[in-house]
BAFI-724269 format. One line per 2 residues: their letters; for each residue y, x, z of N, C-alpha, C. Coordinates in Angstrom, 1 decimal. Layout:
residues N
a) Y X Z Y X Z Y X Z  ...
END
This chain:
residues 322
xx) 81.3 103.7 95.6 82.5 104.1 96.3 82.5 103.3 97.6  83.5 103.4 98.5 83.3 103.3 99.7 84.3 102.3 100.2
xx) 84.3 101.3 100.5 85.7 100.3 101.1 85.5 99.3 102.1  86.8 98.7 102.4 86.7 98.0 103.8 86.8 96.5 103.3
xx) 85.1 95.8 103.7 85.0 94.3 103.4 85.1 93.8 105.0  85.2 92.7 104.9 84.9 91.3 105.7 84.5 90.0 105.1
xx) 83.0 89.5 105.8 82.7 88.2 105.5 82.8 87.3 106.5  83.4 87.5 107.7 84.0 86.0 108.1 85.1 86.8 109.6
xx) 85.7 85.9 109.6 87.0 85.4 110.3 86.7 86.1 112.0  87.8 87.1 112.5 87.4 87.2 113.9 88.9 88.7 114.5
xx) 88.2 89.1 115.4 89.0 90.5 115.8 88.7 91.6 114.1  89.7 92.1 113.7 89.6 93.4 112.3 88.4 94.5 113.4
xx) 88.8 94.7 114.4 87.7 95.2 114.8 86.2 95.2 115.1  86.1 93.6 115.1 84.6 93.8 114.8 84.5 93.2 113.7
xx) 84.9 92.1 112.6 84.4 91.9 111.7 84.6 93.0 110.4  85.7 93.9 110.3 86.0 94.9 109.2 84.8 95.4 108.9
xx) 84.0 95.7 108.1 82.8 96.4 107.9 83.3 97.8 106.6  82.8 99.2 106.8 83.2 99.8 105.8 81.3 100.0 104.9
xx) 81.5 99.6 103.6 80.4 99.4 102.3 80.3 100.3 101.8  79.3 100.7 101.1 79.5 100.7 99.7 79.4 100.0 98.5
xx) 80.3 100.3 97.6 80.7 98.8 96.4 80.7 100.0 95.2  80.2 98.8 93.9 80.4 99.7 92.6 81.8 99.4 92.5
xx) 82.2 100.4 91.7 83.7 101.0 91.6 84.2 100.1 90.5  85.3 99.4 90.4 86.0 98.4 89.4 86.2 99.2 88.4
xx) 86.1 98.5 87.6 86.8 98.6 86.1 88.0 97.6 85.4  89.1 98.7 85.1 90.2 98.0 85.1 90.1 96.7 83.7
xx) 90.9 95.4 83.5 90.5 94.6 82.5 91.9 94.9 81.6  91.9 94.1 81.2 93.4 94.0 80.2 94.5 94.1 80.8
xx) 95.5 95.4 80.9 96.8 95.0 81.6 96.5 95.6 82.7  95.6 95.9 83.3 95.8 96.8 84.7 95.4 98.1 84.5
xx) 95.2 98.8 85.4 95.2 100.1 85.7 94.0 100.2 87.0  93.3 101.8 86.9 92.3 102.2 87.6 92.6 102.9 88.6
xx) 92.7 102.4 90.0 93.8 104.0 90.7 92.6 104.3 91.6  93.1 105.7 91.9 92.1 106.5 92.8 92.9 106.8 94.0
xx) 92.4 105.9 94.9 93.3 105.5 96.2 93.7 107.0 97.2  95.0 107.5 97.4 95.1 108.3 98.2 95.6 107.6 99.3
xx) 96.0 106.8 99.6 96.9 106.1 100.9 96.9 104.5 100.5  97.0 104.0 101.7 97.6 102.3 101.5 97.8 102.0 103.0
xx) 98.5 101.1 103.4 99.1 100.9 104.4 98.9 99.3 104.8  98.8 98.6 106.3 98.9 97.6 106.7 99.6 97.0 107.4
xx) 99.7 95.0 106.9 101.1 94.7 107.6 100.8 93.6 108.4  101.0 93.1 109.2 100.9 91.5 110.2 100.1 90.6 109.3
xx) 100.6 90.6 108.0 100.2 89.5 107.3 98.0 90.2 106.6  98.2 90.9 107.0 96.3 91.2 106.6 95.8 90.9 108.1
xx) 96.7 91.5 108.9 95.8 90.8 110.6 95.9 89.4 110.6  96.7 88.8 110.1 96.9 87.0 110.1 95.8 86.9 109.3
xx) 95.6 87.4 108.1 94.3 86.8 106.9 93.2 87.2 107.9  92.6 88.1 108.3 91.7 88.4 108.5 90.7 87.4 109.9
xx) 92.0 87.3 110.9 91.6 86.4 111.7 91.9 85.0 111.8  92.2 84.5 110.4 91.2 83.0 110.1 92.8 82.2 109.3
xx) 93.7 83.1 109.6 95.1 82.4 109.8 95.1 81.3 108.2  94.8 82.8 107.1 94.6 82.4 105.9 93.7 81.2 105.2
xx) 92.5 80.7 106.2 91.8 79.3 105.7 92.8 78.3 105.7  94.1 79.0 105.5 95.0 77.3 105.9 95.7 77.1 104.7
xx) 95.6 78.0 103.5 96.4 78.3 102.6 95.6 79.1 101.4  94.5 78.2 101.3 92.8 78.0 100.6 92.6 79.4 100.3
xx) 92.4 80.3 101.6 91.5 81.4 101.9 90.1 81.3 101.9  89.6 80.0 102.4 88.4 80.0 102.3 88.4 79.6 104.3
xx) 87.3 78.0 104.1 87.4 77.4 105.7 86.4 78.1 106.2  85.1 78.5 105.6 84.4 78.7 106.9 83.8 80.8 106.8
xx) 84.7 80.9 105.9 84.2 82.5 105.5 85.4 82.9 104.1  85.8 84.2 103.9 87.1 84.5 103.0 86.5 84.4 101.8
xx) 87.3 83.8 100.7 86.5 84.1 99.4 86.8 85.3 98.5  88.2 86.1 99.2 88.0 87.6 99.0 87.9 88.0 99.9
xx) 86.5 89.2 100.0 86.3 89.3 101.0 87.0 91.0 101.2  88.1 91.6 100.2 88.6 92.5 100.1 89.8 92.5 100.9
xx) 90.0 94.2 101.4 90.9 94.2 102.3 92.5 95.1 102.0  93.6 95.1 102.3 94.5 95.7 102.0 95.4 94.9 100.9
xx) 96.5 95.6 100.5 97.4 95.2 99.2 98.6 96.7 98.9  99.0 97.0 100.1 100.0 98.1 99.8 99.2 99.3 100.1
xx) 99.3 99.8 98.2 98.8 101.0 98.2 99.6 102.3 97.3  99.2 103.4 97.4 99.3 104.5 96.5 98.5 105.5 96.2
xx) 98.3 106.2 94.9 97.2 106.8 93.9 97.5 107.1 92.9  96.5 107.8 92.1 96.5 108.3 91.0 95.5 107.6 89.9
xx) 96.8 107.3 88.9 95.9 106.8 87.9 94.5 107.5 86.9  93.4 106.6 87.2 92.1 107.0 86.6 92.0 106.7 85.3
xx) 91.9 105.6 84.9 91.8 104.9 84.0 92.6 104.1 83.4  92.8 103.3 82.4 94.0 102.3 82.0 93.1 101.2 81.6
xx) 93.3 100.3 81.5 92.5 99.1 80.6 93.4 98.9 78.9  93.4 98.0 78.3 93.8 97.6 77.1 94.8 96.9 77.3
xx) 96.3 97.7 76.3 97.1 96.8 76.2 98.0 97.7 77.3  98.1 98.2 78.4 98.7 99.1 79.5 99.5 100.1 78.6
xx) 100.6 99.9 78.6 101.5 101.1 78.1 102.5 102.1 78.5  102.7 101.6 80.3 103.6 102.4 80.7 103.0 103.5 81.5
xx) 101.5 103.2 81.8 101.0 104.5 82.4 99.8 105.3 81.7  99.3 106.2 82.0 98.2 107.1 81.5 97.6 107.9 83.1
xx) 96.5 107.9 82.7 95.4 109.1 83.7 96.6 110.0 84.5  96.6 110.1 86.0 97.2 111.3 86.2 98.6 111.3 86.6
xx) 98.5 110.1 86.2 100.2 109.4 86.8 99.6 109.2 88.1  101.1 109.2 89.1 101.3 109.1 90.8 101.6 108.1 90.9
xx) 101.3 106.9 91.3 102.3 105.7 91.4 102.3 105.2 92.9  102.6 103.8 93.1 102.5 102.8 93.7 102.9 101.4 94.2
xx) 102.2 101.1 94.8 102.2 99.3 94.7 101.3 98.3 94.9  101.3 97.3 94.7 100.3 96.7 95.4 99.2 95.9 94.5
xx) 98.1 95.8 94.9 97.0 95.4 94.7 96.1 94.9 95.4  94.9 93.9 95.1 93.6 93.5 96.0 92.8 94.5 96.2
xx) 92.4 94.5 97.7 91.7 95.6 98.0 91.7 97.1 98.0  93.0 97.0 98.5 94.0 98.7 98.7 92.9 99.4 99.6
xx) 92.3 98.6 100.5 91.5 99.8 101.3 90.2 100.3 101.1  90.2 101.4 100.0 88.5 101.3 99.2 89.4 102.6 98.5
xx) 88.5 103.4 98.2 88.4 104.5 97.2 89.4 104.3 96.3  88.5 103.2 95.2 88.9 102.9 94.0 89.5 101.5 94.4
xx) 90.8 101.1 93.4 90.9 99.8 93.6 91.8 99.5 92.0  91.8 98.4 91.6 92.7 97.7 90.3 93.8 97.2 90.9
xx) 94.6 96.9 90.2 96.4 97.1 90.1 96.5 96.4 88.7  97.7 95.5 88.6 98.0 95.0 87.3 99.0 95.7 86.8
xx) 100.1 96.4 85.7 100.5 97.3 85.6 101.7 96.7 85.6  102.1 95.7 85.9 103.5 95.1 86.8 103.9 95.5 88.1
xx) 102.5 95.5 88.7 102.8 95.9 89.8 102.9 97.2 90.9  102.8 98.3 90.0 102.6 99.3 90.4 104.0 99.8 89.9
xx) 104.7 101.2 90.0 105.6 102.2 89.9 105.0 103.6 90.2  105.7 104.2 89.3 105.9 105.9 89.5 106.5 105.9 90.7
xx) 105.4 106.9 92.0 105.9 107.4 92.5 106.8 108.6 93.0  108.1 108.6 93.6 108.9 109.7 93.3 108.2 110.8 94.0
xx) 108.6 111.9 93.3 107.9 113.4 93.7 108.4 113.9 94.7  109.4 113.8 95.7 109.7 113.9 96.9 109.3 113.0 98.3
xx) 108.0 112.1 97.1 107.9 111.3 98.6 106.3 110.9 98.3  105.2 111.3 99.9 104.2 111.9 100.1 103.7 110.4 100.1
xx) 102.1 110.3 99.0 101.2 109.0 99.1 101.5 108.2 100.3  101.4 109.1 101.5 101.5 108.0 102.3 102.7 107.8 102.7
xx) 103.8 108.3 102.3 105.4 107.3 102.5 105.3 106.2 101.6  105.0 106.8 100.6 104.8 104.9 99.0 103.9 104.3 99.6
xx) 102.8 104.5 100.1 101.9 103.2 100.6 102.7 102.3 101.6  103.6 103.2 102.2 104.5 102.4 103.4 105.0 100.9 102.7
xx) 105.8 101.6 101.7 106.8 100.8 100.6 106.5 99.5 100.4  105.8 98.8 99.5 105.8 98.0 99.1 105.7 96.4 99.6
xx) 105.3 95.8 100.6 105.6 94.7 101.2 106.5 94.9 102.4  106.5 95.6 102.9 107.9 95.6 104.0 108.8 96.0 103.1
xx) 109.1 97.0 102.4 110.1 97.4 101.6 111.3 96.6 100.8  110.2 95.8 100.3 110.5 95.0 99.5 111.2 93.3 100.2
xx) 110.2 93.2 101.1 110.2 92.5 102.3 112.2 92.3 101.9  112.4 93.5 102.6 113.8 94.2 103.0 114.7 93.9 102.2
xx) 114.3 94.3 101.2 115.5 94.5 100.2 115.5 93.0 99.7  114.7 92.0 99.2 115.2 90.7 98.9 115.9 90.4 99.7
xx) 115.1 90.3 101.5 116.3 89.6 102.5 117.4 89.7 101.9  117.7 91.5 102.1 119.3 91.8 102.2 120.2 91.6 100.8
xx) 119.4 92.1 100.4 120.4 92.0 98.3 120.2 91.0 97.7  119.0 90.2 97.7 119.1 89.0 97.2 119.2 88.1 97.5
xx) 118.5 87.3 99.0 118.7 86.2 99.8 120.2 86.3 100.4  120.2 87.5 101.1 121.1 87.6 101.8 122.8 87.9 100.9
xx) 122.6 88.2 99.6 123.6 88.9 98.9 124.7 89.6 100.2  124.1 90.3 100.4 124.6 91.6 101.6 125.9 92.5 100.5
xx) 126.7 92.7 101.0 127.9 93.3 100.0 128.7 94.7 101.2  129.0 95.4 100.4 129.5 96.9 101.0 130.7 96.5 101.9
xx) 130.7 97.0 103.5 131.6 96.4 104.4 131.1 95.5 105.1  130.4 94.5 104.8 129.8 93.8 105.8 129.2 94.2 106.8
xx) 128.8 93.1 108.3 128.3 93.2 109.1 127.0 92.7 109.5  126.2 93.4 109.7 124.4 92.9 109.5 124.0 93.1 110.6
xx) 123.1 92.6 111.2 122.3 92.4 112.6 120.5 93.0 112.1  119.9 93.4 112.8 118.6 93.8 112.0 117.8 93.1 113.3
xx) 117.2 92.4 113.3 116.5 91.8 114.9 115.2 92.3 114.8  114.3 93.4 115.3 113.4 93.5 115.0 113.3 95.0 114.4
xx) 114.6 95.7 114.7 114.6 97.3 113.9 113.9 98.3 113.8  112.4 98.2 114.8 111.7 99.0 114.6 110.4 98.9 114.0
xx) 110.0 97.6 113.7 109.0 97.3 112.8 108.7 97.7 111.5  107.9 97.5 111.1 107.6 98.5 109.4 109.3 97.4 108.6
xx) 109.2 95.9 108.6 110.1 95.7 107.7 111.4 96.1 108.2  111.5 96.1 110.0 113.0 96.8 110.5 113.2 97.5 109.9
xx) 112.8 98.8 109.9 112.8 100.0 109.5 113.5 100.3 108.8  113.1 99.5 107.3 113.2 99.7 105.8 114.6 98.8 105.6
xx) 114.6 97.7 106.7 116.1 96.9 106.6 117.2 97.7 106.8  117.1 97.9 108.0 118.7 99.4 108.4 118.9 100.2 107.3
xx) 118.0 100.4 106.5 118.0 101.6 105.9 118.6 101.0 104.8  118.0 100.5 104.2 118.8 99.5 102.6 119.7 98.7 103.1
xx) 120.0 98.5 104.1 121.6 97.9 104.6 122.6 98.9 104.7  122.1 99.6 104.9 123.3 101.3 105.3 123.6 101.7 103.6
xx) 122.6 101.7 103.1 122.2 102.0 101.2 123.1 101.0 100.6  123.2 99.8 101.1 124.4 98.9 100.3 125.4 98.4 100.9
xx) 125.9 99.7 101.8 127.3 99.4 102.5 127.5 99.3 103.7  126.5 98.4 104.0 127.0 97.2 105.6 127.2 98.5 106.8
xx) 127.7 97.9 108.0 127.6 98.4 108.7 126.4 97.6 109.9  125.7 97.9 110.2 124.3 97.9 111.1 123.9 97.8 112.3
xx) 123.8 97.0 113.2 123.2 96.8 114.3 121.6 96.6 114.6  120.9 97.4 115.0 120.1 97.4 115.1 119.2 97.0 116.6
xx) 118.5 95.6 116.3 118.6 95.1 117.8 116.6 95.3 118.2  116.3 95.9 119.0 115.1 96.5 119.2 114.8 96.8 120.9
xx) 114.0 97.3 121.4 113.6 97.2 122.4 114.4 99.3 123.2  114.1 99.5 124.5 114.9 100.4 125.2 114.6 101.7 124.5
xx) 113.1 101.7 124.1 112.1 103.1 123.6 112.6 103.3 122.1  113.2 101.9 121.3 113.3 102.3 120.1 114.4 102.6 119.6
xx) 115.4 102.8 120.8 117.1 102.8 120.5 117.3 104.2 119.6  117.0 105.4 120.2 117.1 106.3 119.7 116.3 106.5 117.5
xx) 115.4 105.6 117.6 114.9 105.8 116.7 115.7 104.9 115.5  116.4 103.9 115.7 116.8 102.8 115.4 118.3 103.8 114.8
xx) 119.2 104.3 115.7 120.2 104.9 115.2 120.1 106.4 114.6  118.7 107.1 114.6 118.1 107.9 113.8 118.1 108.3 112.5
xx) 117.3 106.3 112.0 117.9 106.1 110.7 118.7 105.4 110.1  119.6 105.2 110.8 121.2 105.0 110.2 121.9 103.9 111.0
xx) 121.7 103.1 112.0 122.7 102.3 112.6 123.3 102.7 113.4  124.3 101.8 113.0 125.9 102.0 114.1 125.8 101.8 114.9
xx) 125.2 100.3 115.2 125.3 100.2 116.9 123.9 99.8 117.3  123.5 99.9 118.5 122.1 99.4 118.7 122.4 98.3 119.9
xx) 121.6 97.2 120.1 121.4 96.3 120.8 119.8 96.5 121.6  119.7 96.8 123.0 118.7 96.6 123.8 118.3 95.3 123.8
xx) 117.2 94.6 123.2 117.1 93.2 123.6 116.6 93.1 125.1  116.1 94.1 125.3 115.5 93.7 126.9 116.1 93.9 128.4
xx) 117.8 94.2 127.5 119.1 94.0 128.9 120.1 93.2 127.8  120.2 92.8 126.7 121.1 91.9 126.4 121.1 91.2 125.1
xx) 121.2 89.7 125.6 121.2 89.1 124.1 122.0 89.1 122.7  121.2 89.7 121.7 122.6 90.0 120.6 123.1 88.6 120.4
xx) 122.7 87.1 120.5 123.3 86.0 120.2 124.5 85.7 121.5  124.6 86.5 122.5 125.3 85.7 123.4 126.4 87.2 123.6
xx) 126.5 88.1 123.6 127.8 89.4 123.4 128.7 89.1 123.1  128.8 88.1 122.3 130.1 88.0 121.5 130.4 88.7 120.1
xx) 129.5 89.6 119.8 129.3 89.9 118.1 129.1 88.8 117.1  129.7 89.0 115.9 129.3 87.9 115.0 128.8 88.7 113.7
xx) 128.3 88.4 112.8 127.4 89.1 111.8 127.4 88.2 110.4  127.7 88.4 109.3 127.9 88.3 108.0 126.8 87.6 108.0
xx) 125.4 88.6 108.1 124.3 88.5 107.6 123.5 88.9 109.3  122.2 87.9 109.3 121.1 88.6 110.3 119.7 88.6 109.7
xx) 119.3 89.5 109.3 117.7 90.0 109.2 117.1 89.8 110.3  116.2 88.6 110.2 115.1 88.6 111.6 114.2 88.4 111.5
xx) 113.2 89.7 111.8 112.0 90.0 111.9 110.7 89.2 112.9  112.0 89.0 114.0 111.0 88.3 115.3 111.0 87.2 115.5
xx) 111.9 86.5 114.5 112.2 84.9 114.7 111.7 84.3 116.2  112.2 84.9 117.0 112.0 84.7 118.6 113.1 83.3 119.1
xx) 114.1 83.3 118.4 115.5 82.9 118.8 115.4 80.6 118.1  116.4 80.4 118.9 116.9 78.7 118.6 117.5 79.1 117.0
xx) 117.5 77.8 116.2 118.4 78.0 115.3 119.8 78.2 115.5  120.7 77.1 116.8 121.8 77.4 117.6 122.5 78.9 117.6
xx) 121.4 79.4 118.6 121.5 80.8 118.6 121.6 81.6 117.5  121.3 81.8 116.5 121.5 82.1 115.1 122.6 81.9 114.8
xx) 123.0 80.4 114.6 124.5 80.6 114.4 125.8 80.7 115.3  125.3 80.8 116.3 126.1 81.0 117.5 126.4 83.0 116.6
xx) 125.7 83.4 116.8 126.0 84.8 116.4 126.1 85.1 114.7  126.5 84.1 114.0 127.0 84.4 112.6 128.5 84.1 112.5
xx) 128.9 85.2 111.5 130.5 84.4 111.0 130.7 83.4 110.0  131.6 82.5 110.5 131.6 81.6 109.4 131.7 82.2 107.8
xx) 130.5 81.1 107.8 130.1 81.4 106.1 128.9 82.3 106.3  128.6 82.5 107.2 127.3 83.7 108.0 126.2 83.0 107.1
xx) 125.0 84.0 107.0 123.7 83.3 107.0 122.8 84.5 107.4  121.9 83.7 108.1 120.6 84.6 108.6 119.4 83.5 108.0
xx) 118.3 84.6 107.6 117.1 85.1 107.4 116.5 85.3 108.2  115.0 84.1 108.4 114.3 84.5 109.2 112.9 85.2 108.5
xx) 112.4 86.3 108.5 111.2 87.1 108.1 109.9 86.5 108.7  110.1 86.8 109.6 108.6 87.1 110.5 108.9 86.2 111.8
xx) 107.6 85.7 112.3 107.9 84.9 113.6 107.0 85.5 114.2  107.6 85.5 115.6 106.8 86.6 116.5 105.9 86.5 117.2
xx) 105.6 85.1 117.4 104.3 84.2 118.2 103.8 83.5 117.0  103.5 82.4 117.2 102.2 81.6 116.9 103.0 81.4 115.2
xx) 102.0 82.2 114.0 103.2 81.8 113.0 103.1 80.9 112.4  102.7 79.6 112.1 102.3 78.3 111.6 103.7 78.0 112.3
xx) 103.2 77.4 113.6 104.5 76.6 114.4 105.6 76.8 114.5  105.9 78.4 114.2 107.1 79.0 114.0 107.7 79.0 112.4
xx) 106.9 78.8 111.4 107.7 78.4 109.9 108.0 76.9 109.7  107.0 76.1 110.6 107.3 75.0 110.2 108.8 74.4 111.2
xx) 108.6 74.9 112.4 110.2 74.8 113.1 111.5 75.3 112.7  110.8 77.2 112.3 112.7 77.0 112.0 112.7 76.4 110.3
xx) 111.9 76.4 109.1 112.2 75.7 107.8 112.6 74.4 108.0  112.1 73.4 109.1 112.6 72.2 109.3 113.9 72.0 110.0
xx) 113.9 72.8 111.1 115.1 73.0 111.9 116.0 73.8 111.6  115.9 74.7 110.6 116.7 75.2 110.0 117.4 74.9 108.9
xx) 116.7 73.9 108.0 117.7 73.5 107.2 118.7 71.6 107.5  118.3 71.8 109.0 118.6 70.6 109.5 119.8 70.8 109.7
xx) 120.0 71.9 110.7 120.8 72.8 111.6 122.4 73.4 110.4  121.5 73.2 109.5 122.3 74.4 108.3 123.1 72.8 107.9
xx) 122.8 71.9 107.8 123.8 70.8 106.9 125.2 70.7 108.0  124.7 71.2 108.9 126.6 71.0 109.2 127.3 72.3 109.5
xx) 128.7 72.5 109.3 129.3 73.5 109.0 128.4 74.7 107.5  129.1 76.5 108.2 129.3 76.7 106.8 128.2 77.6 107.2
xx) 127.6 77.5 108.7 126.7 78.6 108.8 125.3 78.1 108.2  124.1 79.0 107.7 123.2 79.1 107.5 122.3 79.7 108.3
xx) 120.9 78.8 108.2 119.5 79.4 108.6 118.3 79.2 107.8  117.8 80.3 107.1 116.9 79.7 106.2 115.6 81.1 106.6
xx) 114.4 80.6 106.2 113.5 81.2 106.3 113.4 82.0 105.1  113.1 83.0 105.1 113.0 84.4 103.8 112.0 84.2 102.7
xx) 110.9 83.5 103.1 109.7 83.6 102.0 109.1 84.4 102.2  108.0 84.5 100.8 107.0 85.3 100.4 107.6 86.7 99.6
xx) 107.8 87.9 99.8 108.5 88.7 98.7 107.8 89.1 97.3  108.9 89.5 96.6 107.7 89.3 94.9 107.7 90.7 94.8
xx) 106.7 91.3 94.1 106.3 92.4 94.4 106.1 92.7 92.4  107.2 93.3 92.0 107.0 93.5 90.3 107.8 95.0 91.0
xx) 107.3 95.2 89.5 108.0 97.1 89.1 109.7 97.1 89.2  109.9 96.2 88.4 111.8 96.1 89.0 112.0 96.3 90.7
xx) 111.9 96.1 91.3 111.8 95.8 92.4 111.3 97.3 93.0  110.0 97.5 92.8 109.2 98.7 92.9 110.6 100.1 92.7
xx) 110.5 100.2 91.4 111.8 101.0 90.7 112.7 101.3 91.8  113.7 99.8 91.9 114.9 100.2 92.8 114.0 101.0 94.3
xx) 113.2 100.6 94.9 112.3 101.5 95.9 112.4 102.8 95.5  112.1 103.2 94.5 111.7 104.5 94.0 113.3 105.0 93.7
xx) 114.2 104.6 93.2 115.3 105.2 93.5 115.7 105.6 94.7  115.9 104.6 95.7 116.5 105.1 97.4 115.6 106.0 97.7
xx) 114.7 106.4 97.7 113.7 107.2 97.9 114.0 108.3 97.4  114.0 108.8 96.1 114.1 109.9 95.5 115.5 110.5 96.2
xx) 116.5 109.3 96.5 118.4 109.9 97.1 117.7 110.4 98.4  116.9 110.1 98.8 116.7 110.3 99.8 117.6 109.0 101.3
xx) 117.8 108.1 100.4 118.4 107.3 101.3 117.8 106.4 102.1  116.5 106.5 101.7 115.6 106.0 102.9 114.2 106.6 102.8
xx) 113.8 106.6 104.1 112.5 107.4 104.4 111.8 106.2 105.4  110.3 106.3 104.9 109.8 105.2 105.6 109.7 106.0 106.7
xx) 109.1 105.0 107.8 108.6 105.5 109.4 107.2 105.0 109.3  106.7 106.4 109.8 105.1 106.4 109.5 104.7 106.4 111.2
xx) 104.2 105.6 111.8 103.5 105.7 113.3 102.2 105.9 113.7  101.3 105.7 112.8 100.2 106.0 112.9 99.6 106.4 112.2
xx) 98.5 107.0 111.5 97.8 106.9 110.5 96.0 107.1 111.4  95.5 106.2 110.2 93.9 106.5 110.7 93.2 106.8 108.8
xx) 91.8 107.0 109.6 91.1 107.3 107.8 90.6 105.5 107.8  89.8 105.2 106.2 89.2 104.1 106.2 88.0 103.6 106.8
xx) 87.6 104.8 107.6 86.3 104.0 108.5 87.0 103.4 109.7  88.4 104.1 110.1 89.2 103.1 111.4 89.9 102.3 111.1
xx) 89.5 101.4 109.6 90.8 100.6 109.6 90.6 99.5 110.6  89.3 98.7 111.2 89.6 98.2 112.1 90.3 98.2 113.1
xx) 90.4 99.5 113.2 91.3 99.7 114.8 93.0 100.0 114.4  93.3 100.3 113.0 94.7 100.0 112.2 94.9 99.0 112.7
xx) 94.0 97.9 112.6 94.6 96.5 112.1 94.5 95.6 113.3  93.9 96.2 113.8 93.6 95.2 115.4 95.0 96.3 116.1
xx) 96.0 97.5 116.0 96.8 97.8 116.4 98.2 96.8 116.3  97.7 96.6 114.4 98.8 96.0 114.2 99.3 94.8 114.6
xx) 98.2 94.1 115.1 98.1 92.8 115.9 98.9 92.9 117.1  98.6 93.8 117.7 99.9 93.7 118.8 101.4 93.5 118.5
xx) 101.3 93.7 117.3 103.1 93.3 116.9 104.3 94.2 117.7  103.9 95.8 118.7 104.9 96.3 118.7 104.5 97.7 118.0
xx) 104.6 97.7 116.6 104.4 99.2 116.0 105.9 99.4 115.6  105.9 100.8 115.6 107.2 101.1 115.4 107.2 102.2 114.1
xx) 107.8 101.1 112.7 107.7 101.6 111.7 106.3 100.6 111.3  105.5 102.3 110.1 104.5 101.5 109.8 103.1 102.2 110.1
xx) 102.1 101.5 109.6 100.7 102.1 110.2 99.7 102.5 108.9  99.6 103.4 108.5 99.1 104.4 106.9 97.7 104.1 106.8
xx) 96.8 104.2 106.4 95.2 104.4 105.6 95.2 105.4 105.1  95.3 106.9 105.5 94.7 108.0 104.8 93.4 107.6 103.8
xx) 93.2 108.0 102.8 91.6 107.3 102.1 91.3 108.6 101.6  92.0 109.7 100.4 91.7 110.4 99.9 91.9 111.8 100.3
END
């Protein structure tokens, strides 16, 4: 079978290499999928160019040298002990080495895919998606009526935030750049904010909750634009991301001991079938639809992934495979 390795650290463009590899066999508890789609996020262009030797990826070459995680397919095979799927099921979810033909999946981690929504909308799903929905429903405990800021609204996790913010009530501001305004209130926000004629921390808006994708901003700033008892969530940092988790986690929970506002950094998101599920419900209502911006086949995933490096896609970026 056919998939996208790398053995050492550089541009996804030139080190991505597409192989041939013998095809896995699922072990106990996972599942065999036959890859139709999988999709990529910031965080595989961070692994790939070296970001990951810092968080025992491996210092002078990866020690997986496999590429991808959000995927969707049809199950092949099952291994032993697997009981919620069989051959022929549509699923998806994430796994090592989503970008390859064939790939394994543990059967936690995967979901039925709903039948109104195309392999490559579920490949979208699962790490921005999910991304999303802990911010807002769990970190954030976002509640119907509130007021939410989305900083970063047209990114694959923007995207999927407006969207499951609108899905549990809030009302939505979506703060994004001049080209994405229209796309931004497309899928479901109220108001939009130009960042590149005005700062949503200095308007005079105040916000329940802020989803922020670009972590561009002071911690100040953050709570300059929350209501008391506010808390924002930082996701993603837009520059250098090392120096940017360790500033706002440090300065953020510095910043946070006085008064009632909050700033905390979002984490890693957990990626189980609960989780999965609730995806596959809004989906099926039709209450959210991912944003697909690009797609390439698996011989371009280099040039996917060296796009996504630029950090302005709008939505997300697909791996046609099958």
């Amino acid at each position: 079978m056919k998939a996208i390795l790398y053995e050492g650290y550089g541009p996804p463009a030139r080190v991505l290499q597409l192989r041939d590899v013998e095809r896995p066999v699922p072990g106990e508890g996972q599942v065999l999928l036959k890859v139709h789609a999988a999709s990529v996020n910031i965080s595989n262009y961070f692994g790939i160019t070296g970001f990951s030797r810092l968080f025992g990826g491996g210092i002078r070459r990866p020690k997986d040298p496999r590429v991808g995680s959000d995927v969707a397919g049809e199950v092949e095979s099952v291994g032993a002990n697997v009981t919620r799927f069989r051959q022929g099921d549509e699923v998806f979810g994430a796994c090592p080495g989503a970008l390859a033909e064939y790939a394994v999946a543990r059967e936690t981690r995967v979901a039925l895919k709903p039948a109104n929504t195309s392999f490559e909308e579920a490949a979208a799903v699962p790490v921005a998606g999910l991304t999303a929905l802990q911010c807002l429903r769990d970190k954030g405990r976002l509640q119907a009526g509130q007021e939410v800021a989305v900083n970063g609204a047209s990114g694959g996790v923007g995207t999927f935030a407006v969207q499951i913010a609108k899905a549990l009530g809030a009302e939505v501001t979506g703060v994004c750049s001049t080209r994405n305004l229209d796309q931004a209130l497309s899928i479901g926000a109220d108001h939009v904010v130009d960042y590149t004629k005005e700062d949503f921390t200095r308007n005079g808006q105040r916000y329940d909750l802020i989803c922020d994708i670009a972590g561009n901003r002071s911690v100040s700033d953050y709570k300059r634009a929350l209501k008391a008892g506010g808390t924002c969530l930082i996701v993603g940092v837009a520059k250098n991301p090392l120096r940017g988790l360790v500033k706002l986690t440090v300065l953020g929970r510095l910043g946070s001991m006085r008064g009632n506002k909050k700033v905390r950094f979002m984490g890693i998101a957990k990626i189980n079938q609960a989780y999965l599920g609730f995806m596959a419900e809004l989906l099926k209502a039709g209450k959210v639809k991912p944003v697909i911006e690009k797609r390439y086949g698996l011989s371009e995933a280099g040039q996917a992934l060296q796009y996504i490096g630029g950090k302005h896609t709008r939505g997300k970026v697909v791996i046609s495979i099958a």
